[in-house]
Structure formats: C-alpha cells, structure tokens
C-alpha positions as CSV (number, residue, x, y, z in Angstrom):
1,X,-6.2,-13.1,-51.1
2,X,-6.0,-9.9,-48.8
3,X,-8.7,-9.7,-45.7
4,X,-11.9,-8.4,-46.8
5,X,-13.7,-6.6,-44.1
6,X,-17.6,-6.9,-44.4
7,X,-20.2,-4.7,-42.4
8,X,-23.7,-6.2,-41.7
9,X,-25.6,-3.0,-41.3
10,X,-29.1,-1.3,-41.3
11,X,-29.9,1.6,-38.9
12,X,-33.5,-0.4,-38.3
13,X,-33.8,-3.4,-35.9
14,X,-35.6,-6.3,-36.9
15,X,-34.7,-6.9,-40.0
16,X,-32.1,-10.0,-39.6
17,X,-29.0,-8.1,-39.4
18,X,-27.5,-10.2,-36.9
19,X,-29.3,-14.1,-37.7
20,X,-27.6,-13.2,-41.6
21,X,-24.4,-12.4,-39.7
22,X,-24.3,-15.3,-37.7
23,X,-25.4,-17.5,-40.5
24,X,-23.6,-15.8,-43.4
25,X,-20.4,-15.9,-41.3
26,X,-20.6,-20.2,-40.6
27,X,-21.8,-20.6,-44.3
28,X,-18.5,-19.2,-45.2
29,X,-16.5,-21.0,-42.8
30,X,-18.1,-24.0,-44.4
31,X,-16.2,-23.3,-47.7
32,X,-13.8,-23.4,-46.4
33,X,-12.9,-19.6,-45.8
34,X,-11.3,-18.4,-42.4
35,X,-14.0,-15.5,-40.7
36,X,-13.7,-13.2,-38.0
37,X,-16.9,-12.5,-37.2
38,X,-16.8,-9.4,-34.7
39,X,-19.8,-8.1,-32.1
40,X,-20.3,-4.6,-32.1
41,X,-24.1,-4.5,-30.7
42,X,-24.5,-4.3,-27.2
43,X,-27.3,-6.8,-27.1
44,X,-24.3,-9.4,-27.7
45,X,-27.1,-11.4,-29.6
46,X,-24.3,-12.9,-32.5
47,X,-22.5,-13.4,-29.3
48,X,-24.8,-15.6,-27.5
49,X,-26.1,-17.0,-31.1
50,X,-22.4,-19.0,-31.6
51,X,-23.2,-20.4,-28.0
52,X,-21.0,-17.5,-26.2
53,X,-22.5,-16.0,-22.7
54,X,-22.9,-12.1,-22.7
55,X,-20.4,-10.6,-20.4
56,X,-17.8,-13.2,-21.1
57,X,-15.6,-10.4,-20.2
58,X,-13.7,-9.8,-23.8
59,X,-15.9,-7.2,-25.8
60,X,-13.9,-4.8,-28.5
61,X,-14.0,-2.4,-25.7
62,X,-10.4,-2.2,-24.7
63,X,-9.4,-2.2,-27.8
64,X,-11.1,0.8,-28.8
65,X,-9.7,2.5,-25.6
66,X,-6.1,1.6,-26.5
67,X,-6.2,-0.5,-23.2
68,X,-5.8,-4.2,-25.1
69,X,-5.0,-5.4,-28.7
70,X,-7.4,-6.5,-30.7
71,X,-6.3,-10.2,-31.4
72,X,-6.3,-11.3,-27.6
73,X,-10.2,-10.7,-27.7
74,X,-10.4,-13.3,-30.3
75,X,-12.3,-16.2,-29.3
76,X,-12.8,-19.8,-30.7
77,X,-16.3,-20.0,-31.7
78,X,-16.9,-23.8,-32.1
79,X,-17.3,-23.7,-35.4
80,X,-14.3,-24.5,-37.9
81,X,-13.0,-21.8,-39.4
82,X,-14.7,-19.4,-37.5
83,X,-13.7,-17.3,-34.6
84,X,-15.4,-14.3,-32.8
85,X,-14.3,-11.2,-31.0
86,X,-17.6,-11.4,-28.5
87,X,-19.9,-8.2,-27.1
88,X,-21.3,-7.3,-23.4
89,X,-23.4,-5.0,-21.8
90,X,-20.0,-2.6,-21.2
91,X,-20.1,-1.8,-24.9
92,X,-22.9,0.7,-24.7
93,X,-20.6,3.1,-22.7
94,X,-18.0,2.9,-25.6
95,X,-20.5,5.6,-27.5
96,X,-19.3,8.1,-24.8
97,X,-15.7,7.0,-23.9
98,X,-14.8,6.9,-27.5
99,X,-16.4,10.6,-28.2
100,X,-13.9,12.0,-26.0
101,X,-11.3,11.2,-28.3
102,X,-10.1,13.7,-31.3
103,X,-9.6,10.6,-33.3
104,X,-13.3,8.4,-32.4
105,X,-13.9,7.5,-35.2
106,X,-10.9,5.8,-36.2
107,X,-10.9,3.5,-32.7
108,X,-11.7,0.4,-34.2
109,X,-9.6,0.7,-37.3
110,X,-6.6,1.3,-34.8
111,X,-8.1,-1.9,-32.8
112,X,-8.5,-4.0,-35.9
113,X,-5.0,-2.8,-38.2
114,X,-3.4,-5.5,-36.3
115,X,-5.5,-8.5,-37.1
116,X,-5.9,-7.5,-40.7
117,X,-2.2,-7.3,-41.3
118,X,-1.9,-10.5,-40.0
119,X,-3.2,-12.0,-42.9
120,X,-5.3,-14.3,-40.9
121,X,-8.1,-14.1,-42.0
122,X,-10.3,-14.6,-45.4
123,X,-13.1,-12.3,-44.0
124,X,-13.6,-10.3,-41.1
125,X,-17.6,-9.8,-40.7
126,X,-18.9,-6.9,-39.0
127,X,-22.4,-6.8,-37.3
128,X,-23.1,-3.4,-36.6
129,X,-25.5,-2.0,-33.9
130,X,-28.8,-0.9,-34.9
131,X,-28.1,2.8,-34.8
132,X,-26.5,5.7,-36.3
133,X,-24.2,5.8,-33.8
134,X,-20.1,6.2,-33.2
135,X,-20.0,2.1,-33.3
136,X,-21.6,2.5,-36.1
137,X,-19.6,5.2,-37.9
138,X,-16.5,3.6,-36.9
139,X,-17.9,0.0,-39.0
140,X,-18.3,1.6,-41.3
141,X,-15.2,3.6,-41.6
142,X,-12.6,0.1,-41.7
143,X,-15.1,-1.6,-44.2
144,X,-14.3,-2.5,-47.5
145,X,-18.4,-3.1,-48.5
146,X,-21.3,-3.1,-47.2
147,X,-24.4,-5.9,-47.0
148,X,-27.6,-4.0,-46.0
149,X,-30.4,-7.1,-44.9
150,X,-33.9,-5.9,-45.4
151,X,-37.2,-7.0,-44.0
152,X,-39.9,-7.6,-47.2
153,X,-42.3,-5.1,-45.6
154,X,-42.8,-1.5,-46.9
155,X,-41.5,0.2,-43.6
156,X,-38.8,-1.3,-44.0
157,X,-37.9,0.3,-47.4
158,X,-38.0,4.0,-45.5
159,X,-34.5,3.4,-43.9
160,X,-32.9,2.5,-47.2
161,X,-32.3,5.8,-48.6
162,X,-30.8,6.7,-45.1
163,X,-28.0,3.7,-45.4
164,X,-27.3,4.7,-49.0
165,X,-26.5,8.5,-48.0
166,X,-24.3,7.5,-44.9
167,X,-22.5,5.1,-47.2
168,X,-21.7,7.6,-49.8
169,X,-20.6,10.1,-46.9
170,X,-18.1,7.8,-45.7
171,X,-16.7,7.1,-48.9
172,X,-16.7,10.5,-49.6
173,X,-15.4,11.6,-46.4
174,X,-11.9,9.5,-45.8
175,X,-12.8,5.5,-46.9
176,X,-12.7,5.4,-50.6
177,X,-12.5,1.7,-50.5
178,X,-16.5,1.4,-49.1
179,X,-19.5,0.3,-51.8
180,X,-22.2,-1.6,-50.8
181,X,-21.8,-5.2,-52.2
182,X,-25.3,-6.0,-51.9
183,X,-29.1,-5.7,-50.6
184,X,-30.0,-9.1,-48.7
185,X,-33.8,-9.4,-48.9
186,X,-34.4,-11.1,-45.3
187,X,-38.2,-12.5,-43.8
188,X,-39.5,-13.4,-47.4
189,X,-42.6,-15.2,-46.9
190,X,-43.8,-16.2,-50.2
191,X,-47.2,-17.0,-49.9
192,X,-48.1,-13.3,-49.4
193,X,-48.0,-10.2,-52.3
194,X,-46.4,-8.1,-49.9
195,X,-43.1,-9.6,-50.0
196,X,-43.2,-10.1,-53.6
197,X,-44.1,-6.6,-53.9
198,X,-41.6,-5.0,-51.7
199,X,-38.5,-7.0,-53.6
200,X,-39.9,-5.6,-56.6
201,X,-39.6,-2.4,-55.6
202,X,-36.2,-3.1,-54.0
203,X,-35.0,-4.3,-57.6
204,X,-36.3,-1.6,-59.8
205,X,-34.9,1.2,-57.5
206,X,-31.5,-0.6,-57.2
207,X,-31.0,-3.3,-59.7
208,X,-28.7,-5.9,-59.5
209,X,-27.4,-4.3,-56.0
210,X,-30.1,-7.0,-54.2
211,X,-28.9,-10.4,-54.3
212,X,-30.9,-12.9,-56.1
213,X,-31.1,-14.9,-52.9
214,X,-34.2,-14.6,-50.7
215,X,-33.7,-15.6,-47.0
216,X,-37.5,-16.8,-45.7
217,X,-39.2,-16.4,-42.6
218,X,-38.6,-20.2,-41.4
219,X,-39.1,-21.5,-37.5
220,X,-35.8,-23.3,-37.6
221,X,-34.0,-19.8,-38.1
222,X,-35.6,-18.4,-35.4
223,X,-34.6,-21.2,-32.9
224,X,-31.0,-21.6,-33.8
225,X,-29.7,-18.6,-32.0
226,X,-31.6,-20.2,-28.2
227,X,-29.2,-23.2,-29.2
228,X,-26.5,-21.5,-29.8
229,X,-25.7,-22.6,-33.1
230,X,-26.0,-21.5,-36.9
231,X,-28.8,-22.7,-38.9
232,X,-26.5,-24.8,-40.6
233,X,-25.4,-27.0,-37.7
234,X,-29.1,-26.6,-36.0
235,X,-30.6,-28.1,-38.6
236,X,-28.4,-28.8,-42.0
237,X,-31.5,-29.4,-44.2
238,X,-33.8,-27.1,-43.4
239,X,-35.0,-24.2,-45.9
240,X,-33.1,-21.5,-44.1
241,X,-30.0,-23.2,-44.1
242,X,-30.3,-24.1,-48.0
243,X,-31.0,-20.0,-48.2
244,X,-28.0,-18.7,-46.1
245,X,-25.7,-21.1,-47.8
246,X,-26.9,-20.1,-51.3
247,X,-26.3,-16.6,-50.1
248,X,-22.7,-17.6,-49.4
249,X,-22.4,-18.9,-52.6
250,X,-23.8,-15.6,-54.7
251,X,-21.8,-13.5,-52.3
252,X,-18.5,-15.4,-53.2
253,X,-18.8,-15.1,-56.8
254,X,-19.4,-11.3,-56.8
255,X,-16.4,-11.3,-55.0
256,X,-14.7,-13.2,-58.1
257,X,-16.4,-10.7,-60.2
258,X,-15.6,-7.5,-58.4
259,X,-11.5,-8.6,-58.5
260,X,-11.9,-9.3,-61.7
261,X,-13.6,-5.8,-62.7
262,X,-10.9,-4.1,-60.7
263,X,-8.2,-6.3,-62.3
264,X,-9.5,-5.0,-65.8
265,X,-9.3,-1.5,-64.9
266,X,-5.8,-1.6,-63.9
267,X,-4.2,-3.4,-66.5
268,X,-2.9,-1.5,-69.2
269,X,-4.8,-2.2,-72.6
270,X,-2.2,-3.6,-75.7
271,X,-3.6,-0.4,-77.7
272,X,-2.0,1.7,-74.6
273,X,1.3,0.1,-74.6
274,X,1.4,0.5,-78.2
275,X,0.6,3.9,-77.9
276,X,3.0,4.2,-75.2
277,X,5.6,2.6,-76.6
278,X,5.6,4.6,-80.0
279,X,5.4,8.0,-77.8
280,X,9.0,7.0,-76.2
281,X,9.9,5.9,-79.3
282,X,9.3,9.0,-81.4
283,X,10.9,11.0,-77.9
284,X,13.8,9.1,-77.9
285,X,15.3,9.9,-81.8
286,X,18.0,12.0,-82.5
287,X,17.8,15.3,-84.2
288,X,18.7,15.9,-87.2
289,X,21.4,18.7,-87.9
C-alpha cells in the first residue's frame, strides 16, 4: 500500500478540525496502521494534544525553508504506531518567508517527498491551520483527499461551499490526485433539532460525501487534549472514543472501496481485449495478390 496523504481542513475554527486529527490519527494507529500525523497550525494544539510542549524546537519550519529534511522533525508521539512532526509559535512567520519564494507553494511537498518515498508510513495526516492561507495552500497541494469536519450548526454550513471551490481549484490547478473523501459531521448533540437539521441539509446537498459517523459533543473529548492524550487512551469507553474509532473504521473501508473503483477503471474489460485482439488480428493478414 503506497502512503496516502490526508488533509484535515476547514477555513473556519471551531469546528474539531484538530480533536478529529488527533483522534482520527490514534484510532488508526490502533489498527494497526503506521500515521504521520503532521502540525501545520501555529497554535500547536495537535501538538500539545499527543502530550508534546509548544516550542519543542522541531516545527516543519526548516523544512519548508530548505534549511532541514523533513524526517529529522519526526518525533515519537507515545502512541504505537504513531509519530508527529510537531508545530511552534515560529510557524506563523512561514506565511511570509515562504511567499518570497517563486516556488511557495510547493515547500512542503519538497519537505515531505522524502518521507513519502520512504514508504514508511500507511498515512500521513495533515491538520491544516484555520485559514486560507500559504500553509494552507501548500496542504492542500501534496494531498491525496481531503476530510472537511463540520460543526452541526447552520453557520457552520456558510464555509462549505468555500472548501469545495478551493478543492476543485487545486485539482484543477496542478494536483489532479485531490477529492474530498468525506464530510465529518463534528459537535452532534442529539437531543436538539438543530443538529439533526443541519446533517440533513449536509446530506441532501452532498450525499454520500458525509460520513455516516456522527462525532458528539461529549466532556471526555474536550478534556483529552489538557492530558495530553487521544480520547481513546483518555478514556477507552467513553462515547467519543466509540465515535472516533467508528469513524476510523468507515474511513478505512472507503479507502477499500475507492482502490477498488480505481482498480476497475484501469483494467481492461474481456470485451476490449477481444476487440483488441481481433483489430491486430485482422492488421496483421497478408494481402492477397
């Protein structure tokens, strides 16, 4: 299996980017997957939520600069399977550095080639900064697909349309690879009409884009990260853990489905060889004089 990359992004904060990066990322390392999971927001937050400190001095920052390869920022996170190239505060100046550059927004491709050759790795998880900025761009521009979480409230929805355009751009514009794999419904609460609403919506505009999985608004997923640890190894049995690793799950076998779709379209059909075959056939006889 090749390294998939996979970008955790929404242009709007709040909506769970990073606790579904953090989560998502240790629920596959669970199954036994090998994940890079790799801090591109400032606020270091996925950073800090694996039980890192923020300014531990190894941000993608060098990388991007050409100043350091990309696999000696790698980082044990704790967490079988999982490792973590961490964030700091000096990221935010990488928006300017990197602008400088004829080539900005190919930096963290050039930063990442390495690793992905390698072969390392099963995944390489993205969590993208809350903007529409060069970091941003960049993710975007070395994924292979896309997860957009959304928050189950109606101003959340405004944003969506945005994240759909930029996606197509990209594709459009020099990454042909990039589709969004999914819409993760995040903060369901479902004793109110308003979440329930809002995935309705969500599902009629985009079908089976939104992942059947619903992440809740649950305590326990809100105190992991001041631990320093994934829901899952917070507390196993909680509802937010049995949501994250169901999302895992779902995620996985799209992926199954997806090769298999692609594998499909490639092979050549037994009335195509036949047809093929007859065409060379029919070339190849000799003339009558």
């Amino acid at each position: 299996m090749e390294t998939k990359i996979v970008a955790l992004a929404n242009q709007k904060g709040g909506v769970g980017k990073t606790t579904t990066a953090i989560n998502f990322s240790a629920c596959l390392a669970e199954k036994q997957k090998k994940v890079l999971l790799v801090d591109l927001d400032p606020q270091a937050n996925a950073t800090s939520g694996l039980g890192l400190e923020k300014g531990f001095g190894s941000s993608i920052f060098p990388a991007l600069l050409g100043e350091a390869e990309g696999r000696s920022l790698i980082k044990e996170s704790g967490i079988k399977n999982l490792d973590i190239i961490p964030s700091e505060l000096d990221l935010a100046g990488a928006e300017i550095a990197i602008a400088r550059r004829d080539d900005y927004l190919h930096r963290l491709k050039e930063a990442m080639d390495p690793i992905v050759e390698s072969g390392t790795y099963d995944f390489i998880v993205l969590d993208c900064p809350p903007s529409l900025g060069i970091l941003f761009m960049n993710a975007l521009n070395i994924a292979d697909e896309v997860i957009i979480p959304l928050q189950c409230e109606y101003l959340a929805l405004e944003g969506l349309g945005v994240m759909v355009d930029i996606v197509n751009q990209i594709r459009d514009a020099g990454n042909p690879r990039l589709h969004i794999s999914g819409i993760l419904m995040t903060m369901y609460n479902v004793s109110t009409n308003l979440s329930q609403q809002v995935v309705q919506e969500v599902v009629k505009h985009f079908g089976d884009r939104v992942f059947e999985t619903l992440i809740p608004r649950n305590v326990r997923l809100s105190e992991a990260p001041s631990y320093g640890k994934p829901i899952i190894t917070y507390d196993p049995h909680c509802v937010g853990s049995a949501a994250y690793r169901n999302f895992a799950k779902e995620f996985l076998k799209r992926q199954k489905e997806h090769e298999a779709e692609m594998e499909a379209e490639t092979l050549p059909t037994l009335s195509s060889v036949v047809a093929s075959d007859a065409s060379s056939t029919e070339n190849n006889l000799p003339v009558a004089e």
